[in-house]
N, C-alpha and C positions, 0 to 999 in steps of 0.2 A: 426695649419696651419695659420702662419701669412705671407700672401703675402704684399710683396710691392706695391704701384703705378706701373702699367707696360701701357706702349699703343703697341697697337693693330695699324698696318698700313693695309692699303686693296690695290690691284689694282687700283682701281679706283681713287686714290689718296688720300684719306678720312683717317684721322690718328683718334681712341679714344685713350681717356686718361681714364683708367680706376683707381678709387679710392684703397688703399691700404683696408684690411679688417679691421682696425680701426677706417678708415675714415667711412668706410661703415655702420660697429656699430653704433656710434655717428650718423650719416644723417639718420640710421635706429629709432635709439630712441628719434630723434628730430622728425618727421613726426607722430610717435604712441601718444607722448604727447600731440602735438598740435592736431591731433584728438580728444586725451581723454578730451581737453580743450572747442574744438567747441562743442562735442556731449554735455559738461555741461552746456555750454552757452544755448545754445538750449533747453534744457530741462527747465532750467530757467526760459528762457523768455515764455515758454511753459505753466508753471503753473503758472507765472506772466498776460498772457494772459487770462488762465481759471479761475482764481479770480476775474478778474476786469470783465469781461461775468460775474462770479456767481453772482458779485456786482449790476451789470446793471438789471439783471433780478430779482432780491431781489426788486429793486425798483423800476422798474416797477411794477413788482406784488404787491405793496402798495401803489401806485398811484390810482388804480382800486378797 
């Protein structure tokens, strides 16, 4: 099932433009990546965080 581009007109006067299912694909696996991208970032700077806290507290605990 490969639809085209089609729009949709209403009453109201409001027209969409609705994307073909190729376009949809592609806009669909562009938005999963760039999540799969933020949630690594994230995680990253996540354990880049928890090292330098394990660091800070290493030395403190030797300062004492």
């Amino acid at each position: 099932m490969n639809k085209e581009r089609y729009k949709e007109e209403y009453e109201e006067g409001s027209d969409l433009l609705w994307p073909s299912d190729k376009e949809d694909k592609i806009t669909r696996q562009f938005y999963k990546d760039l999540s799969r991208l933020t949630k690594k970032e994230t995680s990253n700077n996540t354990k880049r965080l928890n090292f330098f806290l394990l660091l800070l507290s290493i030395i403190k605990f030797k300062k004492f």
